[in-house]
N, CA, C and O atoms as a CHARMM CRD file, in Angstrom:
* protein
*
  260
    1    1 UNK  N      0.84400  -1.16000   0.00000 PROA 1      0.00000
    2    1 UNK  CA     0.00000   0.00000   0.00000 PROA 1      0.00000
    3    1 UNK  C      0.90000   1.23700   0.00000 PROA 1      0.00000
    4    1 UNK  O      1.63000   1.56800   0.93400 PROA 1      0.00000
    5    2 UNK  N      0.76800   1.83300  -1.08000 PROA 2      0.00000
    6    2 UNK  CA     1.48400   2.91200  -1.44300 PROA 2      0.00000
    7    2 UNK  C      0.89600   4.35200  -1.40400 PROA 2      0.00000
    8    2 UNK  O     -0.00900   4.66300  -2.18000 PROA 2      0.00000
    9    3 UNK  N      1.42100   5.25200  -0.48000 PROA 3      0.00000
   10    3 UNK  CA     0.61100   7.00700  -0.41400 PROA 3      0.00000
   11    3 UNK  C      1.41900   7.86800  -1.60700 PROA 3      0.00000
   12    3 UNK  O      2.62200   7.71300  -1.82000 PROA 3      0.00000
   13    4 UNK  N      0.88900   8.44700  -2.06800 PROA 4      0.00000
   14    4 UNK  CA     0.93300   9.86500  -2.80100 PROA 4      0.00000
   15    4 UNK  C      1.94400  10.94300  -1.73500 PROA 4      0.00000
   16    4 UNK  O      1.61500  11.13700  -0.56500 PROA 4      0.00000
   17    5 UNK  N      2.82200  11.39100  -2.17100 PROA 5      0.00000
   18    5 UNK  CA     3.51700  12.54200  -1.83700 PROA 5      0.00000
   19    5 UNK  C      2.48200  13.21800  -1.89500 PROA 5      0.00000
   20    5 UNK  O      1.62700  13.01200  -2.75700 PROA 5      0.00000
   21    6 UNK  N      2.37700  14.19400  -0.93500 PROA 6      0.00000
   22    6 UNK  CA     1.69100  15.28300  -1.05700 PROA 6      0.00000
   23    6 UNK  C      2.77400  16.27200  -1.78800 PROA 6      0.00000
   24    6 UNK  O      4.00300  16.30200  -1.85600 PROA 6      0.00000
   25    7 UNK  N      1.86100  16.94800  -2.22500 PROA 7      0.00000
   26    7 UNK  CA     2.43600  18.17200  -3.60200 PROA 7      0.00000
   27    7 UNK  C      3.50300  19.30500  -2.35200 PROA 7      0.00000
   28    7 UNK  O      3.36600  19.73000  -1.20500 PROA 7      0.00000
   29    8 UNK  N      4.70200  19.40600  -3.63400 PROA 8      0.00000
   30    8 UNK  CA     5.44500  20.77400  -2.56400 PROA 8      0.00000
   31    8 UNK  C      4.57500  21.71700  -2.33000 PROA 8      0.00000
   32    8 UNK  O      3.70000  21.87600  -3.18100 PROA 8      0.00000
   33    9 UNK  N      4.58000  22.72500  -0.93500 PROA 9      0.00000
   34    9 UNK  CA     4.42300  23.96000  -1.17700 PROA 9      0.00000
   35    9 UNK  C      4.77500  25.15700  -1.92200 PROA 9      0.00000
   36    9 UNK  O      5.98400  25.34900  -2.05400 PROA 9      0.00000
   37   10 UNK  N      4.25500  25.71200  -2.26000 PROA 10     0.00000
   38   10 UNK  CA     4.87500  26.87600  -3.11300 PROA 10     0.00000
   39   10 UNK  C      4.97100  28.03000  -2.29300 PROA 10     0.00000
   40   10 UNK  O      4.19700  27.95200  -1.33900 PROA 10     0.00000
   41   11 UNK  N      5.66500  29.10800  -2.32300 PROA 11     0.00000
   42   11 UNK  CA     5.01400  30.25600  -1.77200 PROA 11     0.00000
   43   11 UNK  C      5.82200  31.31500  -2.91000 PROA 11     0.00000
   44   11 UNK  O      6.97300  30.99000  -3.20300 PROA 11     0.00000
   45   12 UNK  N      5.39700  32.23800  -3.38300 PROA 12     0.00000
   46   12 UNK  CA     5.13000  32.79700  -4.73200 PROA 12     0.00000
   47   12 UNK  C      6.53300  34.21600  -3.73300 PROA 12     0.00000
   48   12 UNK  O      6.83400  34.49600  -2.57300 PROA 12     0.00000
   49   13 UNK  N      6.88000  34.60400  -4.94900 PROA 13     0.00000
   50   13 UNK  CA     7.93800  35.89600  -4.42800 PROA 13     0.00000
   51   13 UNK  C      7.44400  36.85300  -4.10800 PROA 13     0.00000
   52   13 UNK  O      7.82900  37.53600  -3.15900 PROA 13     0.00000
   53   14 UNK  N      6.41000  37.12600  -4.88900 PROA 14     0.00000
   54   14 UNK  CA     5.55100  38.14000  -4.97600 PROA 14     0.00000
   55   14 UNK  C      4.81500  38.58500  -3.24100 PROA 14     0.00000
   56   14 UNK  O      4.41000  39.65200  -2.78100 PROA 14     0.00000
   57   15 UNK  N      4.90000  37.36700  -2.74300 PROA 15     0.00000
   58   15 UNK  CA     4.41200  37.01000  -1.25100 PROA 15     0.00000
   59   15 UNK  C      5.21500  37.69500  -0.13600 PROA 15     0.00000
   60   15 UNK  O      4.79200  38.51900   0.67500 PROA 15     0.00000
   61   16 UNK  N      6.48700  37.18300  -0.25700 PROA 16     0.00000
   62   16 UNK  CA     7.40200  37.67800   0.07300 PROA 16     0.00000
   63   16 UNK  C      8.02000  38.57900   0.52800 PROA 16     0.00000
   64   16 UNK  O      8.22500  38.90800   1.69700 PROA 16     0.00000
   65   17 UNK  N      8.54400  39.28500  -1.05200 PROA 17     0.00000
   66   17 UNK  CA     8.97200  40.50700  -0.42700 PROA 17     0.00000
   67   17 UNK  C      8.35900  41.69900  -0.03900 PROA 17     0.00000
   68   17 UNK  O      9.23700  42.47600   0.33700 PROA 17     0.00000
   69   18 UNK  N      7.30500  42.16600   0.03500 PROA 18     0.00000
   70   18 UNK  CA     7.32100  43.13300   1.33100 PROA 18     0.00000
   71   18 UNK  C      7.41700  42.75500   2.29800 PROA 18     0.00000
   72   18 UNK  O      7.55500  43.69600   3.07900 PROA 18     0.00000
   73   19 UNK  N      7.43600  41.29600   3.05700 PROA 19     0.00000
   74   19 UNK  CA     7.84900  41.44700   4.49800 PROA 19     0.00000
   75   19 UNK  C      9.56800  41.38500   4.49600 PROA 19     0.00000
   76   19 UNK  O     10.23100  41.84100   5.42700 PROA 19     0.00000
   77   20 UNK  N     10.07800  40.83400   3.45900 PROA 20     0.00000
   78   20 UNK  CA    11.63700  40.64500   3.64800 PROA 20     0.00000
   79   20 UNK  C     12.01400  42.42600   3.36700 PROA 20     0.00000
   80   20 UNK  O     12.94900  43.02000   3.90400 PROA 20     0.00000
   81   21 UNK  N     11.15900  42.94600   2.53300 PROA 21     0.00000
   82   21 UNK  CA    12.07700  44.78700   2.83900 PROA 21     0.00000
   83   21 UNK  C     11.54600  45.26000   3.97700 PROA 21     0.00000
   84   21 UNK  O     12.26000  46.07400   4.56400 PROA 21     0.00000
   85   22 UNK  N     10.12800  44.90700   4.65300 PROA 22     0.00000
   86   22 UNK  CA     9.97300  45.33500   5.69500 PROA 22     0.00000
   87   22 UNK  C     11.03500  44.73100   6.82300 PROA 22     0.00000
   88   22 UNK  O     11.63000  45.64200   7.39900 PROA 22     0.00000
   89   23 UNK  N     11.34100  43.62500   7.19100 PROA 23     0.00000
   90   23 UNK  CA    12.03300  43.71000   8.19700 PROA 23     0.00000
   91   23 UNK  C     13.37900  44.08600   7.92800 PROA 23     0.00000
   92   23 UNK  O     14.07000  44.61600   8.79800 PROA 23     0.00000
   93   24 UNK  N     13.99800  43.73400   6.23200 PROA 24     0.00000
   94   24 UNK  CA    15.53400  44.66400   6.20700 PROA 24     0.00000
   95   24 UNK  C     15.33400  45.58100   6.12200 PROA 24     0.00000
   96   24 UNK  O     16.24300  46.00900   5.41000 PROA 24     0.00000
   97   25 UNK  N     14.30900  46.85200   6.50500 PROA 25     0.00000
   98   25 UNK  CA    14.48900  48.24000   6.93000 PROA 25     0.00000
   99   25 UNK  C     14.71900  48.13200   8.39700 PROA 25     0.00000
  100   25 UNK  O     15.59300  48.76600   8.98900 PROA 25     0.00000
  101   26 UNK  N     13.76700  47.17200   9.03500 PROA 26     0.00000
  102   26 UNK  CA    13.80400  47.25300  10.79300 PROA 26     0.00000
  103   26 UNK  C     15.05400  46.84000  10.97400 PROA 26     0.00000
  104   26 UNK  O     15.73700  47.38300  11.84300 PROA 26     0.00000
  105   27 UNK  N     15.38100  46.18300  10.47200 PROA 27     0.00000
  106   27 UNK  CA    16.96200  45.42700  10.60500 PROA 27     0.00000
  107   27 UNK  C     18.23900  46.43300  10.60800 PROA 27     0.00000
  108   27 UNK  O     19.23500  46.21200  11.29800 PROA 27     0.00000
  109   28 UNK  N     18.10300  47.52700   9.78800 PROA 28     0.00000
  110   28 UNK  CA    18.79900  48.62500   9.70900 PROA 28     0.00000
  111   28 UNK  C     18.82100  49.48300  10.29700 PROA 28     0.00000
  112   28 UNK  O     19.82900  50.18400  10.38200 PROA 28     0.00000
  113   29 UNK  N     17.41000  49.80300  11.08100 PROA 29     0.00000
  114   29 UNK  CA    16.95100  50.83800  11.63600 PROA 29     0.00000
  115   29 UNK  C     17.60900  50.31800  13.43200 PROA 29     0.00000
  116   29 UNK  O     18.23200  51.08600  14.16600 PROA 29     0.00000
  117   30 UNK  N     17.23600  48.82200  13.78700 PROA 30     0.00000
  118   30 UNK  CA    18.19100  48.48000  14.58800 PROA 30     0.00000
  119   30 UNK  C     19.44000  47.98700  14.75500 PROA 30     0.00000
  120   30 UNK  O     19.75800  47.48500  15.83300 PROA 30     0.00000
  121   31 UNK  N     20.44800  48.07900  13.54100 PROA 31     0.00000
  122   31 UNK  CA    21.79700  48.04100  13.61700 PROA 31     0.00000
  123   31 UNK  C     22.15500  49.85100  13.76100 PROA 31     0.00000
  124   31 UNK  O     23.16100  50.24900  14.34900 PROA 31     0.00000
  125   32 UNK  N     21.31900  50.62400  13.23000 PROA 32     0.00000
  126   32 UNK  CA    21.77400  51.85000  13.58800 PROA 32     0.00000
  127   32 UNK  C     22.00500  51.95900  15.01800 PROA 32     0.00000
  128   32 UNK  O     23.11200  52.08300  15.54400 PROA 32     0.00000
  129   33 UNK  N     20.40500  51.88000  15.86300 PROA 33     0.00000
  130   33 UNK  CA    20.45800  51.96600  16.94300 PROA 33     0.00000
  131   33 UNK  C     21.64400  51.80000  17.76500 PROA 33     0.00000
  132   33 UNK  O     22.17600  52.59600  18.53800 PROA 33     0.00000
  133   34 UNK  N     22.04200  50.28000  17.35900 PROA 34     0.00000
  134   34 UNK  CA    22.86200  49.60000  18.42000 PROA 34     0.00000
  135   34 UNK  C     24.40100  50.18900  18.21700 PROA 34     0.00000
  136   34 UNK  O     25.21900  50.35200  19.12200 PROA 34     0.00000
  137   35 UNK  N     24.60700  50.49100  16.69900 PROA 35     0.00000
  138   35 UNK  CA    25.75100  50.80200  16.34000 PROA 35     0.00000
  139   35 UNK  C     26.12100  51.92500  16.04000 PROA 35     0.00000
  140   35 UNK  O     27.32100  51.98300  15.77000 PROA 35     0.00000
  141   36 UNK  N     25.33100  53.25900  15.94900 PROA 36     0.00000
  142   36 UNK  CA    25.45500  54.33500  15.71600 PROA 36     0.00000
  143   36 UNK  C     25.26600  55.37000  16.66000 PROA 36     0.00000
  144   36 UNK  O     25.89500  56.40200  16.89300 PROA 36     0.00000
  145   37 UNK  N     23.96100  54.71000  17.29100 PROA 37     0.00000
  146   37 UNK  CA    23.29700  55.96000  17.94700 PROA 37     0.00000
  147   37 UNK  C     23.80600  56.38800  19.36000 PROA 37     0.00000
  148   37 UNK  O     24.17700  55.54300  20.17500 PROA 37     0.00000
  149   38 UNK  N     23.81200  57.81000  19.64200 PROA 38     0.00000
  150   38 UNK  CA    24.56700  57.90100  20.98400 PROA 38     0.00000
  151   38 UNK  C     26.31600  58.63000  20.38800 PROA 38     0.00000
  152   38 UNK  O     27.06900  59.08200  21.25000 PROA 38     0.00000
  153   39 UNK  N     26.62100  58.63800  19.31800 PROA 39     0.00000
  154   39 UNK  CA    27.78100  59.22400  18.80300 PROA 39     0.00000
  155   39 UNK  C     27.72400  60.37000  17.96900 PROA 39     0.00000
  156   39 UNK  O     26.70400  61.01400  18.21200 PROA 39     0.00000
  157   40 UNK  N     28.37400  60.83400  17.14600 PROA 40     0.00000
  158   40 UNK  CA    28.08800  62.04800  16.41100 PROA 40     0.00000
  159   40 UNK  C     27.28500  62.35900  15.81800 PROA 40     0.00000
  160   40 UNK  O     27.10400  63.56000  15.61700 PROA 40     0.00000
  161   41 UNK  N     26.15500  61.04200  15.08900 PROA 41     0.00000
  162   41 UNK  CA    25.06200  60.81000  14.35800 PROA 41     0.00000
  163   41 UNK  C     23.93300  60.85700  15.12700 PROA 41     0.00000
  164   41 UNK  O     22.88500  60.74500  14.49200 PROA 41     0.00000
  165   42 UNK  N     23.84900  60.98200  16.23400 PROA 42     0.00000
  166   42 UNK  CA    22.92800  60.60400  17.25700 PROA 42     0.00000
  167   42 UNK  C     21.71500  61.92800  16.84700 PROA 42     0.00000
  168   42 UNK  O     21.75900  63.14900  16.69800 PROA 42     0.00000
  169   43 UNK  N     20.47900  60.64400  16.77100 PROA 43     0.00000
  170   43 UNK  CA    19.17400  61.07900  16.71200 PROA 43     0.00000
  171   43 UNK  C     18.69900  61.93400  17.71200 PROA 43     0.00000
  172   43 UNK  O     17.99000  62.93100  17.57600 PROA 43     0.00000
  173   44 UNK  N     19.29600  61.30000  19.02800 PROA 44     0.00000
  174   44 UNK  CA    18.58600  61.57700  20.22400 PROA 44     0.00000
  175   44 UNK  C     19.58500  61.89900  21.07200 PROA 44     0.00000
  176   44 UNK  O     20.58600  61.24400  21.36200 PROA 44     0.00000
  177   45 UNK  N     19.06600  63.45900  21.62100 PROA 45     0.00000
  178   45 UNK  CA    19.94400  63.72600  22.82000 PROA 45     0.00000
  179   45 UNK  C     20.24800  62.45100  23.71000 PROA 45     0.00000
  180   45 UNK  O     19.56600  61.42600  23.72000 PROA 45     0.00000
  181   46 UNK  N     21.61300  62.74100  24.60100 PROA 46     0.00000
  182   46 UNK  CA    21.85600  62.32500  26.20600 PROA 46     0.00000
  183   46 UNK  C     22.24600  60.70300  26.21200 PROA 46     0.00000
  184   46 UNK  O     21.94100  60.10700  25.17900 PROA 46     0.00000
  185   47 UNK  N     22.77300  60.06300  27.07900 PROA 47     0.00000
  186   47 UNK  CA    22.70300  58.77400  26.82100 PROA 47     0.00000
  187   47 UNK  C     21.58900  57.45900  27.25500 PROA 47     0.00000
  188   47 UNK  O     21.93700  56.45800  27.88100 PROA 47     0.00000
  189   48 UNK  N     20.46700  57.68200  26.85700 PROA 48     0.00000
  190   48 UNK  CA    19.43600  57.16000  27.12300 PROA 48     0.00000
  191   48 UNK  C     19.47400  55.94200  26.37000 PROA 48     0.00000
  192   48 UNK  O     19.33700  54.80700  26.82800 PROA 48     0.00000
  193   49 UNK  N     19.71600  56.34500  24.90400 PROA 49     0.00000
  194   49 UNK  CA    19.34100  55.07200  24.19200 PROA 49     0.00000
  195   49 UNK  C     20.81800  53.93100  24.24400 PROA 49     0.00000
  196   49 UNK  O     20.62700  52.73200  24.04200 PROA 49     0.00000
  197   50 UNK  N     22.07500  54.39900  24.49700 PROA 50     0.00000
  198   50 UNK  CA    23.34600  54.29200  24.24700 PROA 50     0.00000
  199   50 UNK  C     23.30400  53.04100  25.49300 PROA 50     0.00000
  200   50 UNK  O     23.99200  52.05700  25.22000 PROA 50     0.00000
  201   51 UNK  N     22.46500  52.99900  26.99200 PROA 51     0.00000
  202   51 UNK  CA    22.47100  53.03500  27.81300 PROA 51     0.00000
  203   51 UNK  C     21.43900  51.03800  27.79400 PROA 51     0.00000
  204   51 UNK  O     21.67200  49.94500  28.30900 PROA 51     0.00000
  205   52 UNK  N     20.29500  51.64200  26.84100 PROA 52     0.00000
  206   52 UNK  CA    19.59200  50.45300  26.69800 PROA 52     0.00000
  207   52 UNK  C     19.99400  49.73700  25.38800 PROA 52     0.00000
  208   52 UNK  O     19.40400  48.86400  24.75100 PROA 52     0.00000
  209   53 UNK  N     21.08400  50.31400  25.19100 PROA 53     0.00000
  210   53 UNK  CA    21.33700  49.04800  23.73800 PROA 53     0.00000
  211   53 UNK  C     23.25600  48.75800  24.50400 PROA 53     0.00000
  212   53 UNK  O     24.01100  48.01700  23.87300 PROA 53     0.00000
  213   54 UNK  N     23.53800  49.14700  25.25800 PROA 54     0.00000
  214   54 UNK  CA    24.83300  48.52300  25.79900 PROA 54     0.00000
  215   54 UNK  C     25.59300  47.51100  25.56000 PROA 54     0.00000
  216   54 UNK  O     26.52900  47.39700  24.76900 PROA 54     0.00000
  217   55 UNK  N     25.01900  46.59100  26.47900 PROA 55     0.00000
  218   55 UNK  CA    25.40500  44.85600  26.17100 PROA 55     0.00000
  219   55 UNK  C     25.20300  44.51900  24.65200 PROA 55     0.00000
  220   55 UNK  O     25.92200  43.69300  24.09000 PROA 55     0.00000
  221   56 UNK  N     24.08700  45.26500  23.94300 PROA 56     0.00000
  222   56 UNK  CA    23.77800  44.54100  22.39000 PROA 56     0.00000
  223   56 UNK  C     25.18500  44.46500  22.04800 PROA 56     0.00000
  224   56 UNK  O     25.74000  43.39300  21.80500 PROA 56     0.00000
  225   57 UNK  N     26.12900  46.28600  22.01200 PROA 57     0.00000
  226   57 UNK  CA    26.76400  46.71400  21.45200 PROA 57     0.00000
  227   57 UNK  C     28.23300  45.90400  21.51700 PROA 57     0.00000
  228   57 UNK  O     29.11400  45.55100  20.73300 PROA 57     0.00000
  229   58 UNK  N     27.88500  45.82500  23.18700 PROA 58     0.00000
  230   58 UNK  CA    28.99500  44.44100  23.11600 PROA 58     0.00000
  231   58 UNK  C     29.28000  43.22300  22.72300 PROA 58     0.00000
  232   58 UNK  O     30.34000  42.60200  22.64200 PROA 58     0.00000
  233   59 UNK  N     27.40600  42.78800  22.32300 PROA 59     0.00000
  234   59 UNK  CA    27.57900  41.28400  22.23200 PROA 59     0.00000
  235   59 UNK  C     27.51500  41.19000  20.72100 PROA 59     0.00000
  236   59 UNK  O     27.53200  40.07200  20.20600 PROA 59     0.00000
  237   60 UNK  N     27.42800  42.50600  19.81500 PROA 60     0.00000
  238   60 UNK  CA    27.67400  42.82300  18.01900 PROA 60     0.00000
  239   60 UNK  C     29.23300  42.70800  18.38900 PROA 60     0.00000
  240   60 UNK  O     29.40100  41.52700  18.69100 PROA 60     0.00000
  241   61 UNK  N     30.21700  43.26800  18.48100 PROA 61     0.00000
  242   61 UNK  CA    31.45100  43.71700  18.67800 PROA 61     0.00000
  243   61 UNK  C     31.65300  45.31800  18.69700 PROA 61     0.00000
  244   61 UNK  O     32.66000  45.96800  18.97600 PROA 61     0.00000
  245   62 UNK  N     30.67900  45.63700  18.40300 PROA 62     0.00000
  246   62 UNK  CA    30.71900  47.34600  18.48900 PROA 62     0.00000
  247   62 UNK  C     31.82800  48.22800  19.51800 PROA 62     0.00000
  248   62 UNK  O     31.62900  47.58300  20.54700 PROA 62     0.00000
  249   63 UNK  N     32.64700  49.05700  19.83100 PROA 63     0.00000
  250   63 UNK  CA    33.33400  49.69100  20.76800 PROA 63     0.00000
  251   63 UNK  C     32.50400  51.07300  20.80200 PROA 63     0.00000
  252   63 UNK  O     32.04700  51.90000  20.01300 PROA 63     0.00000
  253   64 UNK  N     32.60100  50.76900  22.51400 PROA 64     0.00000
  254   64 UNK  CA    31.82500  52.32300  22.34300 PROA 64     0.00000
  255   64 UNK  C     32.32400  53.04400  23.94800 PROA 64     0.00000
  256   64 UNK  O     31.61800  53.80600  24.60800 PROA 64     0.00000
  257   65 UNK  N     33.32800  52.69600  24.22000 PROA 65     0.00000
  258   65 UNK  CA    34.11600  53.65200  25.38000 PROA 65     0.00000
  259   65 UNK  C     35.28900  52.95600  25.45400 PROA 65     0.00000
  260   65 UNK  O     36.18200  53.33100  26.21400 PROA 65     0.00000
């Protein structure tokens, strides 16, 4: 007694990419964060954000003092 493969899934490109540019914008928007912000580029006064992305910065390799 022999079963049928069920058929591959497909999932079409078209499907796709807006969530893959949506999250490689978020993706950018939080490598800035972690890696930029808080230095000469800094969005945001004071060290607030510099403060809650810390450890990230360490655990990217980032130097930041």
């Amino acid at each position: 007694m022999h079963h049928a493969a069920p058929p591959p899934l497909t999932l079409p490109v078209r499907a796709i990419l807006p969530w893959a540019a949506f999250f490689g914008i978020l993706m950018l928007i939080l490598l800035y964060f972690v890696g930029a912000e808080g230095g000469t580029a800094a969005v945001f006064s004071g060290e607030g954000v510099h403060e809650w992305v810390h450890d990230g910065r360490h655990l990217l390799g980032f130097p930041c003092h």
